[in-house]
Steps between C-alpha positions, in 0.01 A plus 500: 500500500707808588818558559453679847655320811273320708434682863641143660832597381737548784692827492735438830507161689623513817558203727553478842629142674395590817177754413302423142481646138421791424389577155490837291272443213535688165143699611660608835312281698712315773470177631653403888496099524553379844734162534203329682226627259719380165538106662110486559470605120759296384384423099675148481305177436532350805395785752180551274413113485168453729537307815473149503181304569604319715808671686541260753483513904425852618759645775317649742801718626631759192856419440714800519696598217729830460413690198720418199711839422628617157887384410485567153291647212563504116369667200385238224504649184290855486194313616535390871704445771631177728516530843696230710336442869677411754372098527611456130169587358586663168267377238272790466574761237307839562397662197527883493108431367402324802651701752328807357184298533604422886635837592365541851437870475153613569473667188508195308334321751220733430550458179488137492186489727271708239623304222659764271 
């Protein structure tokens, strides 16, 4: 165990209501999180639960919905931060760990891909 700060730990957070995050990491790496990208990864319990079995009667017409926008965002602790969606969602806490493991950027992507 050394003392040296992990490459996950955010130098500059900056957050955007009606664009993203953007994250400046302590190795100089930056991370751009679009608003629509950061919903589908949402890390709470109930947006990673599987789909039901048995979901019920299929609609065969898709039902439109207006994407949920960002009305607030937090900081928890050092380790994460909340972000408040405009249909009350709020339950998902997005560790500085896991968003460095879901930057979009094709350089972790890349990364990522080849397993390093």
């Amino acid at each position: 165990m050394g003392s040296k700060e992990p490459a996950n730990n955010p130098r500059q957070v900056d957050i955007s209501l009606s664009q993203g995050v953007e994250i400046t990491w302590d190795d100089e790496h930056t991370s751009k999180y679009e608003l629509k990208y950061l919903r589908e990864k949402c890390p709470c319990a109930t947006c990673r639960a599987e789909p039901q079995a048995n979901p019920g009667p299929a609609n065969p017409l898709p039902m439109y919905k207006p994407a949920p926008k960002l009305t607030n965002a937090e900081t928890v602790g050092r380790y994460a931060i909340r972000l408040f969606w405009s249909d009350g969602h709020s339950s998902g806490l997005y560790s500085f760990d896991y968003l460095r493991e879901i930057c979009p950027c094709a350089q972790c992507r890349k990364t990522a891909t080849s397993g390093n």
